[in-house]
C-alpha positions as CSV (number, residue, x, y, z in Angstrom):
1,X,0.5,-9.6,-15.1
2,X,1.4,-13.4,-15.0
3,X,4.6,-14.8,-14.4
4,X,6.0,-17.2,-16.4
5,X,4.7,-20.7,-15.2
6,X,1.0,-21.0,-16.3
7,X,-0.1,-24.4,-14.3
8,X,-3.3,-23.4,-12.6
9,X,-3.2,-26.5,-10.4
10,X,0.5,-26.6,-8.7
11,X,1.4,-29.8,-7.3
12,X,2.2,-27.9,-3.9
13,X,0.6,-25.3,-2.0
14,X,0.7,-21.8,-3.0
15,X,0.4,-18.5,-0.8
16,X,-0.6,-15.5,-2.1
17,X,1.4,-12.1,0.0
18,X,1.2,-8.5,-1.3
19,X,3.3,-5.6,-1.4
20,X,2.9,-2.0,-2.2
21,X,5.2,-0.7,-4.8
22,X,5.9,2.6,-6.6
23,X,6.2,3.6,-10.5
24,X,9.7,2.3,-10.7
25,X,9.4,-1.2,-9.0
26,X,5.7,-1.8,-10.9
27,X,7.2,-0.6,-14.3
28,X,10.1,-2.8,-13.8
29,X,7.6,-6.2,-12.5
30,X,6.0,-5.3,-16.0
31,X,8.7,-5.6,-17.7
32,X,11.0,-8.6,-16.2
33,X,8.4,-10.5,-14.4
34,X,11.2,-10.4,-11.3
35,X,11.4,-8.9,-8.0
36,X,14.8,-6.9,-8.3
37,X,17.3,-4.6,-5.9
38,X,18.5,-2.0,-6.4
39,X,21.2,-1.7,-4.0
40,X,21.6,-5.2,-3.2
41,X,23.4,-4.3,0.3
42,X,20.9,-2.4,2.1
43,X,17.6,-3.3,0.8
44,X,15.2,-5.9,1.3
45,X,11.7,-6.8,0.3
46,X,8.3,-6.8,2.5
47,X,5.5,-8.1,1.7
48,X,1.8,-8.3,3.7
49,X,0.2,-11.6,4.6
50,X,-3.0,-9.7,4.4
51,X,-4.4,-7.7,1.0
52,X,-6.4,-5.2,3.1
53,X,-4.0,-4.7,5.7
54,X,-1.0,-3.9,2.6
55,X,-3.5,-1.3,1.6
56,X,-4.1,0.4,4.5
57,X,-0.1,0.5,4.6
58,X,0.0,1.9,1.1
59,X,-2.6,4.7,2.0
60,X,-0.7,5.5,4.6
61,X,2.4,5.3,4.1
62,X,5.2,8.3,3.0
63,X,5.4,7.2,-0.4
64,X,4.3,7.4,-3.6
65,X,2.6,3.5,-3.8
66,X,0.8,3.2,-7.3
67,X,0.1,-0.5,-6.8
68,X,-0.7,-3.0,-4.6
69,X,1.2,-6.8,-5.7
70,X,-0.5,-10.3,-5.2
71,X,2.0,-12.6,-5.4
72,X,1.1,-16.0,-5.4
73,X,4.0,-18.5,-4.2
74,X,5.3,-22.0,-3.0
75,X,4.4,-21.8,0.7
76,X,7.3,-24.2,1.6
77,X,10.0,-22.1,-0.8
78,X,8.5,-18.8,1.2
79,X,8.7,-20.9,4.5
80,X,12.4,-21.8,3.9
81,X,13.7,-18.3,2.7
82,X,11.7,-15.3,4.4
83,X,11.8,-13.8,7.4
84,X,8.1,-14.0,9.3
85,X,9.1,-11.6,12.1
86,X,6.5,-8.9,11.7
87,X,7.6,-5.0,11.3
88,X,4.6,-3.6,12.2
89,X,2.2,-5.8,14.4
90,X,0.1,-2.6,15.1
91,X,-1.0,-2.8,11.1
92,X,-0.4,-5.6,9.7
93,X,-1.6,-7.9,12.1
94,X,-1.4,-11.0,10.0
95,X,1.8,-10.7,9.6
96,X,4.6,-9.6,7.0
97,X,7.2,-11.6,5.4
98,X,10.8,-10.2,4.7
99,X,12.9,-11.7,1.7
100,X,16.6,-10.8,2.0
101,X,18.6,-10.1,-1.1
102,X,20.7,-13.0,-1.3
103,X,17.4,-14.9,-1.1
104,X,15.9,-13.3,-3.8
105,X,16.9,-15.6,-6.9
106,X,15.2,-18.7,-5.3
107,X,12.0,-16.5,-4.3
108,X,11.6,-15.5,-7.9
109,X,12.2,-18.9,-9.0
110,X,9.6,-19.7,-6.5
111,X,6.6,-17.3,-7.7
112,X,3.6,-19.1,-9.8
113,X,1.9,-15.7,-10.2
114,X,2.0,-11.6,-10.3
115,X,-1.4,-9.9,-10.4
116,X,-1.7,-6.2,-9.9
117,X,-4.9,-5.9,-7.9
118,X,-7.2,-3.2,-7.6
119,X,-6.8,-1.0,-4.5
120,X,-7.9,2.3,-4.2
């Protein structure tokens, strides 16, 4: 699943984070190639610095995680919109990153690539 810009040599530097998401949020990726809300006032988005450690979230998590997201990204867009304080230093001890809704438009403008990647 590849988002919409196809340069496979960006002229800035690109991060790749991950996020474990469910039927609903995967199905939706699919289908608008966008990170979406869907209650813009009380939700926001997480995402792993580390692929294995976003796994070991997904396994154990309380939810019904089908997928695990590589998103690759401008680093200095993700260093200028999201939220590096860590929600779980115990797990994911390379670190999370937090995108707030109002932020969300310039994250998805910001996103060179969605992969789904092969987890369990």
């Amino acid at each position: 699943m590849d988002n919409n810009n196809q340069n496979d040599d960006p002229p800035f530097d690109v991060i790749s984070i991950y996020r474990a998401v469910g039927e609903h949020e995967l199905n939706s990726l699919i289908r608008t190639r966008k990170f979406t809300f869907w209650d813009r006032s009380a939700e926001v988005k997480y995402f792993g610095l580390d692929f294995e450690e976003t796994v070991q979230f997904a396994h154990k998590a309380y939810y019904d995680y089908v997928a695990v997201i590589e998103v690759r990204v401008s680093k200095d867009a993700l260093n200028r919109i999201g939220d590096f304080t860590c929600v779980d230093t115990f797990l994911f001890r390379h670190g999370t990153v937090e995108i707030q809704p109002e932020n969300l438009d310039e994250f998805n403008d910001s996103i060179m690539e969605i992969k789904h990647k092969d987890w369990r």
